[in-house]
BALUM-348205 format. One record per residue (C-alpha): residue number from 1; x, y, z; residue in one letter. Coordinates in Angstrom, 2 decimals. Layout:
BALUM-348205
<pt NUM <X Y Z> "a">
...
This chain:
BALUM-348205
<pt 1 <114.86 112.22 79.20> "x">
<pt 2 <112.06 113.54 77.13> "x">
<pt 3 <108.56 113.05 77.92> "x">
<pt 4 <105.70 113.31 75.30> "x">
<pt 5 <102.52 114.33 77.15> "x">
<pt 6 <100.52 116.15 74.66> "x">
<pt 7 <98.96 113.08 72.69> "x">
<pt 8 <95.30 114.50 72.99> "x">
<pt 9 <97.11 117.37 70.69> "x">
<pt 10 <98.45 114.37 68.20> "x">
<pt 11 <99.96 111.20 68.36> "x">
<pt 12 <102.98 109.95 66.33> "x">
<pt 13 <101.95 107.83 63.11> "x">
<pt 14 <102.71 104.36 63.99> "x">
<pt 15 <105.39 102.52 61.91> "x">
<pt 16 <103.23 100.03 60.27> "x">
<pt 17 <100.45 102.86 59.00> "x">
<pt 18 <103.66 104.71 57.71> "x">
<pt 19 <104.89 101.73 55.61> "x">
<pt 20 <101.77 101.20 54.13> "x">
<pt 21 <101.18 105.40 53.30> "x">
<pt 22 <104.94 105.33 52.01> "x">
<pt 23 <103.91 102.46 49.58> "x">
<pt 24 <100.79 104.57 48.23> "x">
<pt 25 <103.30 107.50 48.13> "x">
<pt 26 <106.06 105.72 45.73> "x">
<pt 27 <103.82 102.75 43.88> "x">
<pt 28 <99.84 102.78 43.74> "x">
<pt 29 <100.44 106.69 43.74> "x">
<pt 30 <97.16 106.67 40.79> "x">
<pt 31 <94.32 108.91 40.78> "x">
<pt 32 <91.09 106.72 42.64> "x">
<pt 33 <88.77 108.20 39.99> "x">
<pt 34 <91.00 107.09 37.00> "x">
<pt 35 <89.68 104.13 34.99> "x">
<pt 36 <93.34 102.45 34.17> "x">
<pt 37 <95.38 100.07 36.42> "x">
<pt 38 <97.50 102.86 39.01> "x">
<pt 39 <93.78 104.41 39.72> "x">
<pt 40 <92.39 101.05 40.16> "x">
<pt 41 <95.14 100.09 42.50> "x">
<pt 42 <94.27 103.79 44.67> "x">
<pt 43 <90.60 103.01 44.86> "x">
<pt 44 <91.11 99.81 46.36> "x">
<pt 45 <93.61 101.62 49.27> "x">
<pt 46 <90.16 103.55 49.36> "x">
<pt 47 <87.81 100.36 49.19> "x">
<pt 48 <90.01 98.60 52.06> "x">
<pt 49 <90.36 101.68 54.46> "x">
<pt 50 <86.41 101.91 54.19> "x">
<pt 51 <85.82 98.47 55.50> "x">
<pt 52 <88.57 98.71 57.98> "x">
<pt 53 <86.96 101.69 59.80> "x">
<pt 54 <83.32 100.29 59.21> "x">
<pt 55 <84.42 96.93 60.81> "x">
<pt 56 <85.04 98.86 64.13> "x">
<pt 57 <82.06 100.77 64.30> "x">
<pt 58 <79.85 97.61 63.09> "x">
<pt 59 <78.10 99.64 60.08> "x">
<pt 60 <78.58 99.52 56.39> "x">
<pt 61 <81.44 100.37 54.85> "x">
<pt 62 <78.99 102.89 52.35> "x">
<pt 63 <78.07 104.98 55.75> "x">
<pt 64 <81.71 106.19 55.73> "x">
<pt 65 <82.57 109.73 54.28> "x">
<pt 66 <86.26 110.57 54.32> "x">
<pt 67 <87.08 114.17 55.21> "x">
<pt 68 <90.27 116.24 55.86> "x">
<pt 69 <89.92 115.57 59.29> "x">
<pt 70 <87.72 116.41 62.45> "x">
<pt 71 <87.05 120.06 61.93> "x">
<pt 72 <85.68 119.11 58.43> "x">
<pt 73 <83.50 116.46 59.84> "x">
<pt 74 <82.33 117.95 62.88> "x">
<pt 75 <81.52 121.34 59.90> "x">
<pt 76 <80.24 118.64 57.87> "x">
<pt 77 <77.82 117.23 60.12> "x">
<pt 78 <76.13 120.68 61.90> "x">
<pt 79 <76.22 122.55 58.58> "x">
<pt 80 <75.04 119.81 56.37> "x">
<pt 81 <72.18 118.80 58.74> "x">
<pt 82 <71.33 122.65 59.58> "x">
<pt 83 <70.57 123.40 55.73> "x">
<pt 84 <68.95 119.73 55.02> "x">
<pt 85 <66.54 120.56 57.76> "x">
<pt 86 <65.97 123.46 58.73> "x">
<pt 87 <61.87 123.63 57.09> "x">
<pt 88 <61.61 121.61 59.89> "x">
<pt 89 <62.88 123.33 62.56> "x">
<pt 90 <65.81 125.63 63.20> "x">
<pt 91 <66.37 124.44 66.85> "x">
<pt 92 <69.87 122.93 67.93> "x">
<pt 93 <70.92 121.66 71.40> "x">
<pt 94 <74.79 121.29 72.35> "x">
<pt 95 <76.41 121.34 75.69> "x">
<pt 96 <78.25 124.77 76.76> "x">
<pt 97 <81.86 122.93 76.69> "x">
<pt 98 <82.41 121.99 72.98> "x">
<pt 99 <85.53 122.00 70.80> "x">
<pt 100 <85.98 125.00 68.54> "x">
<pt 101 <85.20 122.93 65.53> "x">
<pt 102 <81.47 122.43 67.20> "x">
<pt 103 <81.32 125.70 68.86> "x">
<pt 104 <81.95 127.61 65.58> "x">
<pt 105 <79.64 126.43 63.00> "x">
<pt 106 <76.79 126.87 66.06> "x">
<pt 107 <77.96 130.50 66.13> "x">
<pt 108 <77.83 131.11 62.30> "x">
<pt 109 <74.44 128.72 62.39> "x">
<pt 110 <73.24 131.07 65.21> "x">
<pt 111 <73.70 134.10 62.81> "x">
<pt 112 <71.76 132.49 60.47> "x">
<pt 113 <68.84 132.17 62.60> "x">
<pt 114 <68.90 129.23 64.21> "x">
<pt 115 <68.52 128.97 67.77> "x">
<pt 116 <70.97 127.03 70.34> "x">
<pt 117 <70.73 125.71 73.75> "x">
<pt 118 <74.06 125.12 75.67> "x">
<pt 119 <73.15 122.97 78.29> "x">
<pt 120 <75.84 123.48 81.55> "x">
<pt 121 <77.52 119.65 82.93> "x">
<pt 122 <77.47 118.75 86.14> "x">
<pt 123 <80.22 118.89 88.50> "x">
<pt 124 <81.17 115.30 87.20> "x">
<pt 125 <81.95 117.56 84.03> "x">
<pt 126 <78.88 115.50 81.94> "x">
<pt 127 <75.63 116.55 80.42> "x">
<pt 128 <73.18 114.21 81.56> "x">
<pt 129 <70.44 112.32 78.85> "x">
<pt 130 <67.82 114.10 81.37> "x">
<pt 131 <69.05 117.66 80.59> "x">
<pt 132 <69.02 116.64 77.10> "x">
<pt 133 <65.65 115.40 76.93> "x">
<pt 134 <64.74 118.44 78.86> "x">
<pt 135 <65.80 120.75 76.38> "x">
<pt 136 <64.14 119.64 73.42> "x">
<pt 137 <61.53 121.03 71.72> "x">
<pt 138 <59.07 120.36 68.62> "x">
<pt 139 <61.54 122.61 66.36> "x">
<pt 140 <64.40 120.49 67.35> "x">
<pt 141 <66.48 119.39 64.00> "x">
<pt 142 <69.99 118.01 66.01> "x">
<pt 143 <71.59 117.12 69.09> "x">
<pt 144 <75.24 117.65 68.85> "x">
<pt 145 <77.63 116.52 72.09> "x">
<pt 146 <81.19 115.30 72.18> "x">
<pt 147 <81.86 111.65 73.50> "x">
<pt 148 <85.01 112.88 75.12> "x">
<pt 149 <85.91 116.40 76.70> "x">
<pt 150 <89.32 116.95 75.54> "x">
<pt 151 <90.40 119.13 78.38> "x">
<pt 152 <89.41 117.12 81.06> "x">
<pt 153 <88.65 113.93 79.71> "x">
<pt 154 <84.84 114.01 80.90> "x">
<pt 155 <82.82 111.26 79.12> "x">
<pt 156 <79.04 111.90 78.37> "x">
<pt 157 <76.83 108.96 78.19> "x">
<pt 158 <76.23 109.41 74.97> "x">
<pt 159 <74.39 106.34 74.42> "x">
<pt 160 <71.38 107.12 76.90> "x">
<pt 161 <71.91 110.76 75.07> "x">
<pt 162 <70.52 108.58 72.34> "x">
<pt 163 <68.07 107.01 73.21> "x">
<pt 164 <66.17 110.12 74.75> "x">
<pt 165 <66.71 111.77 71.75> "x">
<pt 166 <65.63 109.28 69.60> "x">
<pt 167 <62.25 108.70 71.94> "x">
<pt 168 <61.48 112.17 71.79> "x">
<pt 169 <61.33 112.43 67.74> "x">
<pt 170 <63.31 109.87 65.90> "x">
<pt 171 <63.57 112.34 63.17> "x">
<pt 172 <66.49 114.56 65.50> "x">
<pt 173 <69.52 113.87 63.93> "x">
<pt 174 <71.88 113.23 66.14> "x">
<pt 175 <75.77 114.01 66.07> "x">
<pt 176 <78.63 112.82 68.04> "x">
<pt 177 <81.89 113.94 68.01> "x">
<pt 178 <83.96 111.12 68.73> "x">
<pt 179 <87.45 112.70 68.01> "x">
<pt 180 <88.77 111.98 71.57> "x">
<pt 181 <87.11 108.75 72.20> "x">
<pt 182 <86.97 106.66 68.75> "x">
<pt 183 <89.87 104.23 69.67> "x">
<pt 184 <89.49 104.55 73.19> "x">
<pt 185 <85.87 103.66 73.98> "x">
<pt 186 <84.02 101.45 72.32> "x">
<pt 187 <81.56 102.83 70.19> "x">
<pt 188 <78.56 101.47 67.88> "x">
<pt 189 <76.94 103.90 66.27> "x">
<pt 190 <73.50 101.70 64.97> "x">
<pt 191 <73.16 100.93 68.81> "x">
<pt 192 <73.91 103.79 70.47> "x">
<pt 193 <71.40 105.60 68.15> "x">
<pt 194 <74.23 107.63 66.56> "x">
<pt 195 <73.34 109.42 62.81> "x">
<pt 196 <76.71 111.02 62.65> "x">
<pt 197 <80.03 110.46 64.08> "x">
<pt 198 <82.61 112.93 63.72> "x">
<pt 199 <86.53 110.89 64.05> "x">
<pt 200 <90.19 112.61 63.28> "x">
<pt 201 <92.84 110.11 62.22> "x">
<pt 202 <96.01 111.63 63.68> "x">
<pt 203 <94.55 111.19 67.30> "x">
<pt 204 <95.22 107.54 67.23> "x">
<pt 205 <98.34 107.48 65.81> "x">
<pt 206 <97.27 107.80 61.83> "x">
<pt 207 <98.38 110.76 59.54> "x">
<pt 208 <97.48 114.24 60.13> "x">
<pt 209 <94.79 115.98 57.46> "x">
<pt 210 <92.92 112.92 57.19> "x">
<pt 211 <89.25 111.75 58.98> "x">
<pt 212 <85.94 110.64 58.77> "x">
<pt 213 <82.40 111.52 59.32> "x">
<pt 214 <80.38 108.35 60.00> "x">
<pt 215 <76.55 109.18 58.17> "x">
<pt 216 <74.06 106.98 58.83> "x">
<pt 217 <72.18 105.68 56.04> "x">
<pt 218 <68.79 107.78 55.20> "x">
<pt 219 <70.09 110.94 57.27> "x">
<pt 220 <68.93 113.83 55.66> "x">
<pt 221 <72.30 115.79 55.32> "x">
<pt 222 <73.69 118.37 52.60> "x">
<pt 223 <76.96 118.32 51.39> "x">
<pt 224 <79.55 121.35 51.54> "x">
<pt 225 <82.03 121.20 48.70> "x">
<pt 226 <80.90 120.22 45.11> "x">
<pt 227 <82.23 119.36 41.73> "x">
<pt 228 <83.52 116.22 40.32> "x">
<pt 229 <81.11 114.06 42.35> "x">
<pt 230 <83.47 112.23 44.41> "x">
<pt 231 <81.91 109.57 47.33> "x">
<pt 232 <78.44 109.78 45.78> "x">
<pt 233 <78.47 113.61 45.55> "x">
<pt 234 <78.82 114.02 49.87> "x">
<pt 235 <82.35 115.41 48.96> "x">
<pt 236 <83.92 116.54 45.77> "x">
<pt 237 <87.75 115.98 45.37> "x">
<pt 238 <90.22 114.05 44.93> "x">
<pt 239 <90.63 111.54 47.83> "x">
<pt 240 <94.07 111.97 50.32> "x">
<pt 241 <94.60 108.26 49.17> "x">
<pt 242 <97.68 107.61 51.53> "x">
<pt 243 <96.37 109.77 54.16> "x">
<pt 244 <92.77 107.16 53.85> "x">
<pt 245 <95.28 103.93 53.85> "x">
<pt 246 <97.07 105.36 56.24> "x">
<pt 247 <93.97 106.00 58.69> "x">
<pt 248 <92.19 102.78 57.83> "x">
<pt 249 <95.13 100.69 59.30> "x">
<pt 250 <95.27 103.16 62.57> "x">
<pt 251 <91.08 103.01 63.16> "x">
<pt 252 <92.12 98.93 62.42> "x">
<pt 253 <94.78 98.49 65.03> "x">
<pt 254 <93.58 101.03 67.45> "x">
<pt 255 <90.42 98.69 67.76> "x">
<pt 256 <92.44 95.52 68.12> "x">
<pt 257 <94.57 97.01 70.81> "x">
<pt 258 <91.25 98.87 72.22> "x">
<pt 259 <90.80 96.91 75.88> "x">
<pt 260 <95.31 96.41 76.30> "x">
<pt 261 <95.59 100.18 75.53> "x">
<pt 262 <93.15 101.44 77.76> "x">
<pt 263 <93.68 99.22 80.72> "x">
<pt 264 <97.40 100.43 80.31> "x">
<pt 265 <96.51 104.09 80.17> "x">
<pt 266 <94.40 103.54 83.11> "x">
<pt 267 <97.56 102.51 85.01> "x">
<pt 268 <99.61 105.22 84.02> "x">
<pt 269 <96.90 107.40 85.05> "x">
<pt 270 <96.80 106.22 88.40> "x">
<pt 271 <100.52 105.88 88.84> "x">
<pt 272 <100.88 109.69 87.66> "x">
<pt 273 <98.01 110.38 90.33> "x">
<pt 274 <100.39 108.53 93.48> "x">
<pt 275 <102.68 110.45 92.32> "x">
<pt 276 <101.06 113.90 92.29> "x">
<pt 277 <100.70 113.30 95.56> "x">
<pt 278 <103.51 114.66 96.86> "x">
<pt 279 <103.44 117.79 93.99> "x">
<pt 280 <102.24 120.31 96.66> "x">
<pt 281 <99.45 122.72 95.24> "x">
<pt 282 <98.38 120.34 92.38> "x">
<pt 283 <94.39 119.74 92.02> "x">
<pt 284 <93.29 116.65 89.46> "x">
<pt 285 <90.20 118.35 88.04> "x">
<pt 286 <87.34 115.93 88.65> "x">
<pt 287 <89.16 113.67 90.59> "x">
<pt 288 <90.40 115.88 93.88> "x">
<pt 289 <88.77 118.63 95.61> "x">
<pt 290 <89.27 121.94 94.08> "x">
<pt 291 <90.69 123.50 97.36> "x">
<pt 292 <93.32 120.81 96.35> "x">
<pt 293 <92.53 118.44 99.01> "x">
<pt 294 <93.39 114.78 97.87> "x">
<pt 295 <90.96 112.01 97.07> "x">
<pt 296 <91.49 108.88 99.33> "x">
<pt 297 <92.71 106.54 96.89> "x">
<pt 298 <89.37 103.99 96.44> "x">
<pt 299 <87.58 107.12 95.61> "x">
<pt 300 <90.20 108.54 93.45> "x">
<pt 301 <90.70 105.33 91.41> "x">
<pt 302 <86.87 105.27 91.25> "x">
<pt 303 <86.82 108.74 89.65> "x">
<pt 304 <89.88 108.39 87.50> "x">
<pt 305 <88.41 105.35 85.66> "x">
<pt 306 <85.17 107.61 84.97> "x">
<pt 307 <87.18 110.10 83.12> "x">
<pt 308 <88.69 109.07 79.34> "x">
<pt 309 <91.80 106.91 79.95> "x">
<pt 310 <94.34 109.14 78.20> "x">
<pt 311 <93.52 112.44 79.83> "x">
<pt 312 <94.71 114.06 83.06> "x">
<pt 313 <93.54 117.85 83.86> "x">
<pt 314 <95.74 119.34 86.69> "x">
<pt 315 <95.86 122.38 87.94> "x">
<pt 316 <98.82 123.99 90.10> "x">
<pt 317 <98.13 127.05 92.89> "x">
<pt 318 <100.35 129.78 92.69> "x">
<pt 319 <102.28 129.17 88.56> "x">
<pt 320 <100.43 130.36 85.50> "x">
<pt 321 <99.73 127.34 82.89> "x">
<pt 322 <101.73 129.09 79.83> "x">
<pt 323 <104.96 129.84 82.54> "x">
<pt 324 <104.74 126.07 83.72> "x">
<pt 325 <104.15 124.86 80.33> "x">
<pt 326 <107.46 126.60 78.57> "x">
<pt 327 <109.21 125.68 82.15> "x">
<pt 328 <108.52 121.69 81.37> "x">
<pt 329 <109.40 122.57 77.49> "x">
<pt 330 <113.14 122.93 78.83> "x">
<pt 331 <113.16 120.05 80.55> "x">
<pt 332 <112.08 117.93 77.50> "x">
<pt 333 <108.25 117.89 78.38> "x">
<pt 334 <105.46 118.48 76.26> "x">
<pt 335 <102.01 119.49 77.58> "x">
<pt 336 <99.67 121.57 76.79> "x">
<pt 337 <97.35 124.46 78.66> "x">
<pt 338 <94.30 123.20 76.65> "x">
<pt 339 <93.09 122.48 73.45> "x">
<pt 340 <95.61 122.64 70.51> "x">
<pt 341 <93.13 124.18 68.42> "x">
<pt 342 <93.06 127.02 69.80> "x">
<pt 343 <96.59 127.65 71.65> "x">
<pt 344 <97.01 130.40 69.57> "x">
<pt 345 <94.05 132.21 71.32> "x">
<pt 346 <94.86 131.77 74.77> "x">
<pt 347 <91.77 132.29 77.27> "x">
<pt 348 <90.37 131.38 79.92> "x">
<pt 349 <89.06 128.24 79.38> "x">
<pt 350 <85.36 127.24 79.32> "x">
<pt 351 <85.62 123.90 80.09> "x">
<pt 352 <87.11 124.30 82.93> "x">
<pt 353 <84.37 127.50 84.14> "x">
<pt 354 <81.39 125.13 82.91> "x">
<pt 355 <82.55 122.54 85.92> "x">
<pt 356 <83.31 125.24 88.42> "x">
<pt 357 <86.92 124.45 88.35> "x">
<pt 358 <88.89 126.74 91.10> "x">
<pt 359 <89.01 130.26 90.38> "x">
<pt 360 <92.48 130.34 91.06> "x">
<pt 361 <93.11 127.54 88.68> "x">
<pt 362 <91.53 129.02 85.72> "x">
<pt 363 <94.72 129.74 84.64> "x">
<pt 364 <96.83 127.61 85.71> "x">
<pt 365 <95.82 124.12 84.56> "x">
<pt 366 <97.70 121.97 82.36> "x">
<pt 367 <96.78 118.61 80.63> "x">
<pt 368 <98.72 115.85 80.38> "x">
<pt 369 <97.49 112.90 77.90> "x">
<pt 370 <98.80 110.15 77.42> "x">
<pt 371 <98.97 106.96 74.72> "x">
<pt 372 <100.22 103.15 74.41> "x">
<pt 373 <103.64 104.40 73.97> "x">
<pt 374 <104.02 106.67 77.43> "x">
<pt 375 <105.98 104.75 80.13> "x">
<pt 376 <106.04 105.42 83.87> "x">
<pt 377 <109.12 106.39 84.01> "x">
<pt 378 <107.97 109.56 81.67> "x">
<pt 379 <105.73 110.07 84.24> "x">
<pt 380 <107.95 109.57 87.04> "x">
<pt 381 <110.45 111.93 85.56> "x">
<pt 382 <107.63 114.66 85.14> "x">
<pt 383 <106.79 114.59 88.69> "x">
<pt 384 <110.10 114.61 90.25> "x">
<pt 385 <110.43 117.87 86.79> "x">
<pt 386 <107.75 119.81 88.78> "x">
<pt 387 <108.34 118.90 92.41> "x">
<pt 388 <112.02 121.14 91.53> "x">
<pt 389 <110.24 123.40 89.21> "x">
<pt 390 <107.04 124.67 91.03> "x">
<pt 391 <108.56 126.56 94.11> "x">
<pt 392 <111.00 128.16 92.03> "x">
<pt 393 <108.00 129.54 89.44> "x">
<pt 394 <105.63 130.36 92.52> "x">
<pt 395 <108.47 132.53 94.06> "x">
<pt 396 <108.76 134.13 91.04> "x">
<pt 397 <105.27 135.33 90.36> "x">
<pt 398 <105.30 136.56 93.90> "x">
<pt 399 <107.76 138.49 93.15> "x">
């Protein structure tokens, strides 16, 4: 059996957004800025995708900017608001558990002069509105925070997030990266008090090199690549036409399916937790105790269903993540030790220090995510995988 368990990494392109990419591919391949009938045919692909994606966020189809996926938005949206703003202040708050993509820009912002405040979660793994709120100051330009942790599935409340900001100075632009939870939480920007919303296609089973940054209308933002003018001058270049088709479908039937999906990834989650139960020296991060004692199961449905419904941080005493990872590769199991992005820089992580995860678990957590497609019986097989696989690896570190 094989066992897909890295969709938090990427998902596989659904059939139907593949048909309709494959058609843009060998038919209505045209240019979206030429002026005959093939580039007319593209920019509708463009003109459809648009309102697609604006349908399920409830804002106009105008407010979308297609990028090359979430690293460009998320660089998009810090960068671009940083040099729009930054007469008016040069102060930016974050939390201390970002993705790379978020983390980055702060850093090159940071030698640039500006000044950022990582605020610490709580041992729930959120950043409340309160520290939030607490942190801002009269220099403030942006609030940047990401909907979803995507190690350990942590959701902020990004909404009350909002609204402090927003009651503090409605001039704060503020920015949330939704690349984790757009198709799996419901999310309205215009309500929620959202300027920018940062969303990567090939997380809910669209095409790879392909997303969106969601720009609220009058937000004072710079672009970052220029030249032939391209969606109003926000980004020059040709547009990915299939790759935008393509995506448009996925943000369309990701938010049809929203509610079935997640109440089935919800179940899986808790099936995979009864059966964890009998993996000896495993520790769900957020949900157990991080001595590894075991929720009682009201509390540990209670916590599960707090947590993002595709993601599943668990750590193992005694194996090292990378050993345990490659060990599950040969059985036909794919997880990862963290975030994709940066599994070619293996550290310790700092999600998992910024909630006080288990020293001894630092390195040796693995996350397992899941989508509509994962069955129990993956799950089943993966326990029974390391229930043979974990005393053998323990015995040999001892060693």
């Amino acid at each position: 059996m094989e066992a897909y368990l890295d969709n938090s990494a990427t998902t596989q392109i659904d059939v139907q957004v593949l048909e309709r990419m494959e058609r843009v591919y060998r038919e209505d391949f045209g240019n979206p800025s030429s002026r005959h009938k093939k580039g007319l045919e593209a920019e509708r692909y463009v003109k459809i995708a648009r309102e697609e994606i604006s349908a399920t966020l409830k804002c106009n189809p105008e407010e979308i900017l297609f990028t090359s996926g979430g690293t460009e938005s998320n660089n998009t949206a810090l960068l671009g608001v940083a040099y729009a703003n930054c007469r008016r202040g040069m102060h930016i708050v974050t939390t201390a558990f970002e993705h790379a993509s978020v983390y980055e820009p702060l850093c090159f912002l940071e030698q640039q002069g500006f000044r950022i405040t990582y605020l610490k979660p709580d041992l729930d793994g959120s950043v409340s509105a309160e520290a939030v709120k607490n942190a801002l100051c009269p220099d403030t330009i942006l609030v940047s925070v990401m909907a979803v942790n995507n190690e350990v599935g942590a959701v902020m409340d990004f909404e009350a997030i909002g609204r402090e900001v927003k009651a503090f100075n409605p001039e704060i632009v503020y920015h949330v990266d939704a690349i984790q939870a757009y198709g799996k939480l419901r999310i309205y920007p215009k309500r929620q008090n959202i300027d920018l919303l940062s969303v990567s296609a090939h997380k809910l089973h669209g095409p790879k090199g392909c997303g969106f940054l969601f720009i609220r209308e009058k937000t004072k933002i710079k672009p970052l690549l220029y030249g032939g003018g391209q969606q109003k001058g926000m980004r020059s270049g040709t547009e990915n036409v299939p790759g935008i088709a393509g995506m448009g479908l996925a943000a369309k039937l990701a938010s049809e399916q929203l509610l079935l999906n997640a109440e089935w990834l919800y179940e899986l989650k808790e099936h995979f937790a009864n059966e964890l139960e009998t993996v000896e020296g495993s520790v769900i991060h957020l949900v157990d105790e991080e001595d590894g004692t075991k929720c009682p199961q009201k509390l540990r449905t209670e916590r599960l269903r707090r947590l993002a419904p595709h993601i599943m941080s668990v750590g193992f005493f005694g194996v090292r993540a990378e050993v345990l990872l490659h060990a599950l590769e040969e059985k036909g199991i794919y997880v990862s030790s963290g975030s994709a992005c940066s599994s070619n820089h293996p550290a310790i992580s700092g999600t998992l220090k910024a909630i006080d995860a288990n020293q001894d678990l630092l390195d040796a957590t693995v996350r397992f995510s899941f989508c509509k497609d994962t069955t129990k019986e993956e799950l089943s097989y993966t326990a029974e995988v390391l229930r043979q696989l974990l005393p053998l690896l323990r015995r040999f570190r001892r060693k």
